[in-house]
Backbone as CSV, one residue per row, in Angstrom:
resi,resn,N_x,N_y,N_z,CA_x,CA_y,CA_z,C_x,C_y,C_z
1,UNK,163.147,18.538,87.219,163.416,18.736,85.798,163.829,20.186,85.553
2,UNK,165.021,20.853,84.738,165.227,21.592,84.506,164.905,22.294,83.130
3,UNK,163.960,23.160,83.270,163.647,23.967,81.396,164.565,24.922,81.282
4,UNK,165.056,24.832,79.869,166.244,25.716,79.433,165.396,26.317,78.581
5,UNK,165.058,27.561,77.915,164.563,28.245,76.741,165.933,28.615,75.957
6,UNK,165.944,28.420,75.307,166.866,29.346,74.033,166.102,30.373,73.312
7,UNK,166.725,31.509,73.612,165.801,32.745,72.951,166.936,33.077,71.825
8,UNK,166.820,33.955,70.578,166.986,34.488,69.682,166.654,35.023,68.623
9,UNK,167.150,35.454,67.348,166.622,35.615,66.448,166.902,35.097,65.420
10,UNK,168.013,34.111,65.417,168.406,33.389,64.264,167.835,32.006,64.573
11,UNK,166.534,31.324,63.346,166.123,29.846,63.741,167.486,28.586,63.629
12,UNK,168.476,29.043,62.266,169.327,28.153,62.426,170.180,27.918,63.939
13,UNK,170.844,29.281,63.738,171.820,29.402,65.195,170.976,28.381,65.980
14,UNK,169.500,28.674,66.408,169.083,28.119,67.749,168.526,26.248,67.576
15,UNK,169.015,26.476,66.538,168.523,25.149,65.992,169.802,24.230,66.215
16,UNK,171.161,24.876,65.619,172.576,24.510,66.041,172.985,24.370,67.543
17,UNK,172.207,25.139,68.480,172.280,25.868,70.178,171.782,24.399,70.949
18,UNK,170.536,24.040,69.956,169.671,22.844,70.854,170.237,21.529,70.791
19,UNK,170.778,21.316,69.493,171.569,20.126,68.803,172.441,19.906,69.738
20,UNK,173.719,20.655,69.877,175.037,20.699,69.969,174.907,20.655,71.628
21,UNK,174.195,21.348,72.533,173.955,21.194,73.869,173.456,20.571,74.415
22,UNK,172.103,19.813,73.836,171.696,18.699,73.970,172.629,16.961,73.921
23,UNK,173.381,17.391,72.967,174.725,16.334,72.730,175.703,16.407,74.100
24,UNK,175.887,17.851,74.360,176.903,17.984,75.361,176.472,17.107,76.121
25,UNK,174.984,17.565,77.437,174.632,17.074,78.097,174.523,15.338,78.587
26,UNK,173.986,15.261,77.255,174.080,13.750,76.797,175.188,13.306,77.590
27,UNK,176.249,13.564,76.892,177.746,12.951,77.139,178.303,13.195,78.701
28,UNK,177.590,13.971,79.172,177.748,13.655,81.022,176.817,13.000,81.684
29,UNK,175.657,12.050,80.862,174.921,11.436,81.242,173.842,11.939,81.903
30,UNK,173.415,13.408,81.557,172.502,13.954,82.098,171.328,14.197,81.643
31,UNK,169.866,13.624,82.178,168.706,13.300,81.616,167.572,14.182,81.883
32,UNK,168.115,14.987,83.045,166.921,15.797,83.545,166.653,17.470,83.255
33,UNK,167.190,17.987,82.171,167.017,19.045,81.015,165.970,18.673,80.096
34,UNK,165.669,19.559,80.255,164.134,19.662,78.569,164.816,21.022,78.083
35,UNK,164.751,20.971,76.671,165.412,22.745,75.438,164.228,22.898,74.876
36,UNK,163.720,24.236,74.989,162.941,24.462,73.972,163.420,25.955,72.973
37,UNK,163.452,25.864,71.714,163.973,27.193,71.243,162.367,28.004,70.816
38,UNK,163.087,29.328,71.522,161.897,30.217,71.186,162.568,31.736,69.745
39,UNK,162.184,32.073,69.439,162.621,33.085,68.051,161.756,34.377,69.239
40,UNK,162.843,35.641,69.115,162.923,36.918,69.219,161.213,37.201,69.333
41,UNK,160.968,36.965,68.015,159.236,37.868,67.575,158.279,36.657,67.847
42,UNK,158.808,35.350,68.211,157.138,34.661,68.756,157.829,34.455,70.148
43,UNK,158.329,35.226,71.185,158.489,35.360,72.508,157.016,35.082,73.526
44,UNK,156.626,34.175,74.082,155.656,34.082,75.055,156.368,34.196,76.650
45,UNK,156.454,34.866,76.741,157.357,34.561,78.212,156.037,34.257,79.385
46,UNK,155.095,34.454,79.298,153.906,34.439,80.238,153.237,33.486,80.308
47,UNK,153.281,32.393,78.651,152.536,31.291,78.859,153.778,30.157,78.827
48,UNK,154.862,30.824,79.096,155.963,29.626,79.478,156.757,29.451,80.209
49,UNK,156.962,28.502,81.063,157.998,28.310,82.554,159.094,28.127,82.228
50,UNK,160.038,28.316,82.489,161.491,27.862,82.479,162.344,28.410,83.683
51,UNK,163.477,27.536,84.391,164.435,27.795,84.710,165.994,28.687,84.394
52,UNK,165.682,28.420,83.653,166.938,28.973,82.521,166.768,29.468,81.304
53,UNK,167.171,30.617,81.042,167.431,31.403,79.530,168.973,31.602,79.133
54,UNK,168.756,31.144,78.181,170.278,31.350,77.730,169.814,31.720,76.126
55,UNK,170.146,33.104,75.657,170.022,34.350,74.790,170.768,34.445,74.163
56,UNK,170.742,34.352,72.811,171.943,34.926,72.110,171.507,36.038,71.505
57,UNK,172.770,36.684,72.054,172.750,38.156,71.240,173.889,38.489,70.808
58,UNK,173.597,37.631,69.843,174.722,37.793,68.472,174.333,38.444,67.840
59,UNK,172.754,38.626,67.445,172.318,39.573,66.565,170.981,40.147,67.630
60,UNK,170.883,41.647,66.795,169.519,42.422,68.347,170.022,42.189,69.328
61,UNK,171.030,42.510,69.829,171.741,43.037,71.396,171.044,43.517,72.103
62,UNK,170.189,44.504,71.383,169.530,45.324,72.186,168.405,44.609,72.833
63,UNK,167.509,44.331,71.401,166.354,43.280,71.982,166.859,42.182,73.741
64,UNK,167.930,41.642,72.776,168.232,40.566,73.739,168.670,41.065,75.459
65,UNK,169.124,42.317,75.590,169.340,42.774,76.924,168.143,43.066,77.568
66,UNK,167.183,43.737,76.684,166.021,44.260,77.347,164.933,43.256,77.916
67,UNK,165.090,42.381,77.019,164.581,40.767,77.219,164.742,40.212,78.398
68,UNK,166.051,40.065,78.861,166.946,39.759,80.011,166.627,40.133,81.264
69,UNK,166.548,41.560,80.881,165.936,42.491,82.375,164.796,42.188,82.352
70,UNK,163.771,42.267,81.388,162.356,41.730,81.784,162.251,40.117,82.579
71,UNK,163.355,39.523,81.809,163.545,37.768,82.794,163.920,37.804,84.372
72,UNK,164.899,38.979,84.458,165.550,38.786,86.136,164.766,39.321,86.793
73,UNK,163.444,40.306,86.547,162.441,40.692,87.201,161.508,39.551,88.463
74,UNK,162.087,38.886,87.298,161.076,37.782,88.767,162.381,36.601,89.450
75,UNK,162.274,36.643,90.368,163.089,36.010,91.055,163.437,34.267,90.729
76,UNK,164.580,33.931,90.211,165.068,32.678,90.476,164.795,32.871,88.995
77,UNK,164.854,33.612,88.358,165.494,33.060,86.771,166.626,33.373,86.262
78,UNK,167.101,32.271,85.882,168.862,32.630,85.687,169.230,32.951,84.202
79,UNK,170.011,33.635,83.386,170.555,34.271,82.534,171.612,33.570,82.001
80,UNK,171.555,32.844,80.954,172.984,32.881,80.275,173.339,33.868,78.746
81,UNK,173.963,34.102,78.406,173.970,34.967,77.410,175.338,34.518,76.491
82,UNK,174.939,34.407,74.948,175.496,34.093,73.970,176.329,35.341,72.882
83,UNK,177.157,35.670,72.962,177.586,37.300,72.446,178.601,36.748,71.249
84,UNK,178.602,38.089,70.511,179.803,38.055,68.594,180.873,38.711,69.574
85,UNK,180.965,39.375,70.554,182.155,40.534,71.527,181.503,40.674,73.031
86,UNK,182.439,41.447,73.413,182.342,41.433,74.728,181.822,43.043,75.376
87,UNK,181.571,43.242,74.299,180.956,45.023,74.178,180.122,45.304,75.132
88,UNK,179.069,43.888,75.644,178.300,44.069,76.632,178.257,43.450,77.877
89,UNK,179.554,42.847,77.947,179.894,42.023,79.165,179.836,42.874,80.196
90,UNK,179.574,43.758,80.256,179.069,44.931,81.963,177.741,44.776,81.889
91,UNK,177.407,45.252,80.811,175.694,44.990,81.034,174.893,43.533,81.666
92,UNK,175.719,42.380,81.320,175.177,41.264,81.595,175.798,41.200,82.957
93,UNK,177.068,41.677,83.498,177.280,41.489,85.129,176.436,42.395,85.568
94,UNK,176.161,43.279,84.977,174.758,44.630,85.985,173.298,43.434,86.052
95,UNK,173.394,42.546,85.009,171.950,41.839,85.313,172.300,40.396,86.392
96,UNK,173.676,40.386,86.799,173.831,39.173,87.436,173.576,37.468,86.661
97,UNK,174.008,37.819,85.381,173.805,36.678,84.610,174.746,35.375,84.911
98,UNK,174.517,34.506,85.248,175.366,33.188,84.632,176.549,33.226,84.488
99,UNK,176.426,33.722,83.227,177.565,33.623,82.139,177.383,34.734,81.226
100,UNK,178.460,34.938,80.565,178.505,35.441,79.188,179.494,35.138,78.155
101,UNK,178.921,34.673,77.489,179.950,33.511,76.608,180.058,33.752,75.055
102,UNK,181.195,33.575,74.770,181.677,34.677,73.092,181.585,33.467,72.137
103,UNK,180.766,33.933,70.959,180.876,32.573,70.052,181.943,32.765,69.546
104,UNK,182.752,31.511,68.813,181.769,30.003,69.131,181.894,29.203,70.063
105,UNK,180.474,28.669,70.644,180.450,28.158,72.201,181.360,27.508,72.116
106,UNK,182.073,27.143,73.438,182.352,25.999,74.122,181.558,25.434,74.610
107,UNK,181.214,24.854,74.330,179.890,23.617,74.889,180.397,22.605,75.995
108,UNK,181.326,22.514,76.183,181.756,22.059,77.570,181.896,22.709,78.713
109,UNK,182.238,23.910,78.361,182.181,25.067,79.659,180.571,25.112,79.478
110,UNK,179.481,25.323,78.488,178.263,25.577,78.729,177.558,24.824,79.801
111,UNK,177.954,22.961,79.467,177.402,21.939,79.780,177.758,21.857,81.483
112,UNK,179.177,22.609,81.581,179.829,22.687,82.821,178.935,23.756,83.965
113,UNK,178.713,24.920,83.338,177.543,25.624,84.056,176.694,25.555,84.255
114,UNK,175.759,25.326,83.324,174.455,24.433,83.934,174.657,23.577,84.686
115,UNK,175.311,22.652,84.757,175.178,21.610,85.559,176.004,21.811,87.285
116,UNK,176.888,23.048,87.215,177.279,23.446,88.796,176.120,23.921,89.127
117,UNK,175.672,24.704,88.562,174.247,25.951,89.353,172.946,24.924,89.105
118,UNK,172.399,24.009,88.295,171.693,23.116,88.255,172.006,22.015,88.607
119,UNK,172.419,21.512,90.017,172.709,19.987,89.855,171.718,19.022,90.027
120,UNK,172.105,17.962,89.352,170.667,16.822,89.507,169.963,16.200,90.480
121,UNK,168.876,16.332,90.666,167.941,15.803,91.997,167.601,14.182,91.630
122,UNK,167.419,13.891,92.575,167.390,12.255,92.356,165.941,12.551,91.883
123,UNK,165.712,11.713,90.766,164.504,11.705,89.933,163.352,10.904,90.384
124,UNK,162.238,11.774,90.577,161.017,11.644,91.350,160.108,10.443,90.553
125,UNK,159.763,9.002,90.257,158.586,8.752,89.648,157.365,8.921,90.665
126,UNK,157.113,8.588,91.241,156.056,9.252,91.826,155.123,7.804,92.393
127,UNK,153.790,7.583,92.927,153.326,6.837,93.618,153.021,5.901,92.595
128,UNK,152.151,4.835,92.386,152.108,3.836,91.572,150.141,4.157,91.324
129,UNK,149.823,4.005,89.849,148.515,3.640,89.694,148.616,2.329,89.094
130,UNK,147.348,1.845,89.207,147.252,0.351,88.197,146.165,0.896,87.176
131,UNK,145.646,0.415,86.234,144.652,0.229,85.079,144.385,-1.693,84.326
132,UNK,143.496,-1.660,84.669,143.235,-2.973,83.532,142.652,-3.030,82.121
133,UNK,144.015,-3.463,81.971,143.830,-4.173,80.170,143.413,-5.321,79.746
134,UNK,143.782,-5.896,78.573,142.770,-7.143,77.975,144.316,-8.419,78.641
135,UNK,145.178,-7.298,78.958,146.482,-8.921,79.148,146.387,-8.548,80.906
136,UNK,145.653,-7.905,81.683,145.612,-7.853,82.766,145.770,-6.418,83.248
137,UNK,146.788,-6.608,84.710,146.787,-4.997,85.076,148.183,-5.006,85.464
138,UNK,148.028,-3.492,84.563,149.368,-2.681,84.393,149.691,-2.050,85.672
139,UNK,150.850,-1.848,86.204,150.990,-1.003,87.123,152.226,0.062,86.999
140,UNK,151.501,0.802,86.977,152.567,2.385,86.661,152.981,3.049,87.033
141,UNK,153.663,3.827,87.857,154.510,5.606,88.380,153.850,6.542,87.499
142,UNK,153.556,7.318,88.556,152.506,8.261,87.932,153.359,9.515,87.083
143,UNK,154.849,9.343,87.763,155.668,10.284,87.082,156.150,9.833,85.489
144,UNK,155.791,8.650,85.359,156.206,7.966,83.768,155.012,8.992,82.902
145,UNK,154.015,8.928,83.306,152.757,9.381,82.668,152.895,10.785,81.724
146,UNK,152.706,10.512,80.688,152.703,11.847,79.785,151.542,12.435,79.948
147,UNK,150.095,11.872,79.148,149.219,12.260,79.533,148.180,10.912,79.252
148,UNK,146.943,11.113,79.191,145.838,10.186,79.003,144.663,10.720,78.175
149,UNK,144.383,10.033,76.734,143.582,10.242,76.342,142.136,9.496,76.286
150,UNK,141.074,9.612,76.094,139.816,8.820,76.577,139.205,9.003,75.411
151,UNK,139.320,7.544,74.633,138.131,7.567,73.368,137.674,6.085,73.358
152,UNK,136.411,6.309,72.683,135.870,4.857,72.767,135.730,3.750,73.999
153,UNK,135.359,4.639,75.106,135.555,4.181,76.395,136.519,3.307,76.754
154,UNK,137.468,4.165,76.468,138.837,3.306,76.512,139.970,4.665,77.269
155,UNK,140.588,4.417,78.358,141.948,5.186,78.375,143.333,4.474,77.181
156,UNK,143.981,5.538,76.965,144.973,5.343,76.384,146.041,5.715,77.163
157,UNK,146.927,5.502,78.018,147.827,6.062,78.786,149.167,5.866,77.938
158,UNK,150.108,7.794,77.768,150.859,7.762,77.086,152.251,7.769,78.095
159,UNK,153.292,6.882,77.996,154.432,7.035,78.750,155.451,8.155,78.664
160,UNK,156.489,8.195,79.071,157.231,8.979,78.735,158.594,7.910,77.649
161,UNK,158.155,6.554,77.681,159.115,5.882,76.747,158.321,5.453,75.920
162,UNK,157.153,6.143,75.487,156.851,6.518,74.111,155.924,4.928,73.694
163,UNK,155.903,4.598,75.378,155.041,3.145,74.685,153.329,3.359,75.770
164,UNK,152.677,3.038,75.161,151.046,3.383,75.271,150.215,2.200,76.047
165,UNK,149.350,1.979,77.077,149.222,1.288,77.561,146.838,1.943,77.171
166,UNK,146.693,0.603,76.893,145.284,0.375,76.564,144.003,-0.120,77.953
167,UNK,143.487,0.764,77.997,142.742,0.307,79.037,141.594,-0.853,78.367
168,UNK,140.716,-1.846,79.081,139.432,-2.868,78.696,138.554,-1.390,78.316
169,UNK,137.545,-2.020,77.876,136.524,-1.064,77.908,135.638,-0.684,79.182
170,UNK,135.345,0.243,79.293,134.760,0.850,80.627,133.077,1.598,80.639
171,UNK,132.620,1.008,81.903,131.306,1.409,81.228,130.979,2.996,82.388
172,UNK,131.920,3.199,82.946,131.960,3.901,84.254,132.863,5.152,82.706
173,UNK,132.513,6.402,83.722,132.636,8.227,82.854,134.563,8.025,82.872
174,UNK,134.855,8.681,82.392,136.379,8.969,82.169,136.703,9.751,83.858
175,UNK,135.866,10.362,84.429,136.194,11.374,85.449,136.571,10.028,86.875
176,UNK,135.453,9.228,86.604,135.751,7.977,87.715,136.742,7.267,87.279
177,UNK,136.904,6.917,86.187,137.985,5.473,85.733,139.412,6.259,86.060
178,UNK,139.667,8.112,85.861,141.160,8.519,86.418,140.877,8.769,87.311
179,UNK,140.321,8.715,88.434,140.428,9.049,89.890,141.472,9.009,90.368
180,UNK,142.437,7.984,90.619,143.563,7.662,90.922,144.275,8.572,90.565
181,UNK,144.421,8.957,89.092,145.115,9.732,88.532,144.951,11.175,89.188
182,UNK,144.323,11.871,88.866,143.766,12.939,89.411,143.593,13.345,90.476
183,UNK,143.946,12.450,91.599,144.072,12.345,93.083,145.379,13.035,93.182
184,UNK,146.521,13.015,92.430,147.512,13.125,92.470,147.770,14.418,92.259
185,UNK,148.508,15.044,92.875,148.658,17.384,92.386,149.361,17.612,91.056
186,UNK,150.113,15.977,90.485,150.617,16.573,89.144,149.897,16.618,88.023
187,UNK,148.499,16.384,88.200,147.658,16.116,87.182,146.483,16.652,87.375
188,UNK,146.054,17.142,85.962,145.151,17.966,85.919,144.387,17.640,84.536
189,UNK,142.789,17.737,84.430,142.024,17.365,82.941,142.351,18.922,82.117
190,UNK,142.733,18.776,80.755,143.083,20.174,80.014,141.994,20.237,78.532
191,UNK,141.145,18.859,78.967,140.146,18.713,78.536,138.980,17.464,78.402
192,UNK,138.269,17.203,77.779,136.950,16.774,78.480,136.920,15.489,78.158
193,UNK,138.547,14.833,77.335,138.725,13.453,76.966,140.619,13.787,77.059
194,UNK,141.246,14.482,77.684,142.566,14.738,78.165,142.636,14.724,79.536
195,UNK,143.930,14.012,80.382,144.305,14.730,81.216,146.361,14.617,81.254
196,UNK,146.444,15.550,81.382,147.909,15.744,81.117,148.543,15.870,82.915
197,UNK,150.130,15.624,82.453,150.962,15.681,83.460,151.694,16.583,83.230
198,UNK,151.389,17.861,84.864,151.851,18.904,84.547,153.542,19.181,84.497
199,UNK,154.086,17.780,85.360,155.297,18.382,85.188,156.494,17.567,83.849
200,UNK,155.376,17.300,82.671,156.391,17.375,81.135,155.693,18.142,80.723
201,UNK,154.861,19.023,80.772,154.395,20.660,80.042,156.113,21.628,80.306
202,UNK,155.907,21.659,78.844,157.400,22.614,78.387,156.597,23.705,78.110
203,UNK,155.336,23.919,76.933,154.788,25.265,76.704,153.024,25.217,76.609
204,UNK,152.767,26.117,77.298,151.346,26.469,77.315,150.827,27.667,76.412
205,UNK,150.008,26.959,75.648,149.657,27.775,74.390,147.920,28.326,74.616
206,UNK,147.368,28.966,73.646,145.685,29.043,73.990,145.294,28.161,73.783
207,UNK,145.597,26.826,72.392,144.892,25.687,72.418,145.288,24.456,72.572
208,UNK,146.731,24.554,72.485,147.710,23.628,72.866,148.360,23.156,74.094
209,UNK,148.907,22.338,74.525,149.519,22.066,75.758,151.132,21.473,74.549
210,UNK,152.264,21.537,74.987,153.414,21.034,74.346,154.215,20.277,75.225
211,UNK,154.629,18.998,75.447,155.274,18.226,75.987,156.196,18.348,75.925
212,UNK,157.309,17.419,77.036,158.785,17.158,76.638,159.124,16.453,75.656
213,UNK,158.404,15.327,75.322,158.467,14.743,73.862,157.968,15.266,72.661
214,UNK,157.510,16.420,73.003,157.471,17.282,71.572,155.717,16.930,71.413
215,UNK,155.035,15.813,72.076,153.752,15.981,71.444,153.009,17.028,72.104
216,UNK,151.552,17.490,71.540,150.747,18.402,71.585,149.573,17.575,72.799
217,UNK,148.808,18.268,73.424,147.925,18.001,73.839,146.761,19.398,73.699
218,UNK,145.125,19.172,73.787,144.771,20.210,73.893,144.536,20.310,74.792
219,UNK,143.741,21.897,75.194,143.660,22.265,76.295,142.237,23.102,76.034
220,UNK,141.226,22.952,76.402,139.782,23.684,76.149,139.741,25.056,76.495
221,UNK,138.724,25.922,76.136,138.602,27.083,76.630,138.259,27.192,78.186
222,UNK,137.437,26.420,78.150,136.971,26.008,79.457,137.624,25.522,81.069
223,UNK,138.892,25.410,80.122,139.868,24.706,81.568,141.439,25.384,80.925
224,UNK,141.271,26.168,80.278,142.783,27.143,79.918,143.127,27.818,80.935
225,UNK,142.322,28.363,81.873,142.682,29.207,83.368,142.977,28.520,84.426
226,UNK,142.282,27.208,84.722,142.798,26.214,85.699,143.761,25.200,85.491
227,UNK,144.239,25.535,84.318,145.283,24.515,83.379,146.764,25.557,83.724
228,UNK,146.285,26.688,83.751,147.678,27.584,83.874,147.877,27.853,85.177
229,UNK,146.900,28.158,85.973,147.367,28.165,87.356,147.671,27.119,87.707
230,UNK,147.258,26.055,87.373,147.876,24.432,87.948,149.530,24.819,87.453
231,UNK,149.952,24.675,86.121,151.261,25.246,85.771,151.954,26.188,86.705
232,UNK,151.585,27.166,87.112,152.298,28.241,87.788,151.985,28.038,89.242
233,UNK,151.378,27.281,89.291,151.436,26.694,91.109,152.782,25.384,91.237
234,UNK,152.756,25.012,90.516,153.609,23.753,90.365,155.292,24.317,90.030
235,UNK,155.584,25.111,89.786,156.817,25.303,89.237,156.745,26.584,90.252
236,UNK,156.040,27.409,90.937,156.336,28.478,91.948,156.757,27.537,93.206
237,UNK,156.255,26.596,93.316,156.455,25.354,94.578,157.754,24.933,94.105
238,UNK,158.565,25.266,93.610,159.985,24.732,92.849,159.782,23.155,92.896
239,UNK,158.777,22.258,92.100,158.963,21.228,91.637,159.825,21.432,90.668
């Protein structure tokens, strides 16, 4: 899976950035991008992974270069950059960026770069768990799995096609009934009736976990440090 961040300072622009590229992609049939837009002044770069930044510095040039160099600091993060002129097109070849691209995008040359320097890996679901429900037993890819919530001695297992699978009732702890689950390195508990799948975590927050489908999960005080190194072990292993 590839994470794109969109950094800036304009919410519309990046709001127009996610729309319009997200469409591109679309239209070459490509599924394995997640966008998340981040704004200039709520920048987390530490509690969030990504592959790709692509910056506009249409407005705060400055911000946005200095930003940049703090990104290429660590190895294997790539740069695209969104510019009003070309005033700084040296500066972005001194950072070895991508691209540098003059609005207004071409979104076909955008869609075209990402996808030479990102090309698609045949998509992983992963080993199979089962669970029993009241219509029998389900059997699942552990890579479908969003996350799992545990109430009323019940799992709730959330997919990634947004359809929910109900466990019988269980008289055995939540820690035994996901065993299966949890056997597995993409999964980890982020709390004490959660366990999430680390690789649709787009952003890691102090109390939040944020999915590719946009939902929230929490994440306890208690397991916020083994919740992030699970994150940064998993994406340093270039899953």
């Amino acid at each position: 899976m590839l994470n794109i961040a969109l950094y800036g300072s304009n919410e519309r622009v990046l709001g127009e950035l996610e729309r319009r590229l997200t469409e591109s992609l679309r239209l070459t049939g490509t599924d394995y991008c997640r966008l998340h837009r981040i704004s200039f002044f709520q920048m987390s770069l530490f509690e969030n992974v990504y592959n790709l930044f692509i910056i506009d510095i249409t407005e705060h040039s400055e911000r946005g270069l200095l930003f940049a160099k703090d990104i290429k600091a660590t190895p294997g993060n790539e740069v695209i950059f969104i510019a009003a002129k070309p005033a700084f097109a040296m500066d972005a070849f001194d950072l070895d960026a991508l691209a540098y691209l003059l609005a207004p995008i071409d979104y076909t040359r955008l869609t075209g770069i990402i996808l030479r320097h990102f090309p698609p890996k045949e998509k992983e679901e992963g080993p199979a768990v089962t669970f029993n429900t009241a219509d029998g037993v389900n059997i699942v890819k552990t890579g479908r799995i969003l996350y799992i919530k545990y109430t009323n001695h019940r799992m709730n297992i959330v997919l990634d096609t947004g359809d929910v699978i109900t466990t019988s009732s269980m008289r055995i702890s939540f820690t035994a009934a996901a065993k299966a689950v949890l056997a597995h390195p993409d999964f980890i508990r982020s709390h004490s009736s959660y366990i999430v799948n680390v690789s649709h975590i787009v952003e890691f927050g102090t109390a939040f976990i944020t999915l590719d489908n946009k939902s929230r999960v929490p994440v306890s005080h208690a397991k916020h440090s083994a919740v992030k190194k699970k994150i940064l072990e998993y994406y340093n292993n270039g899953r």
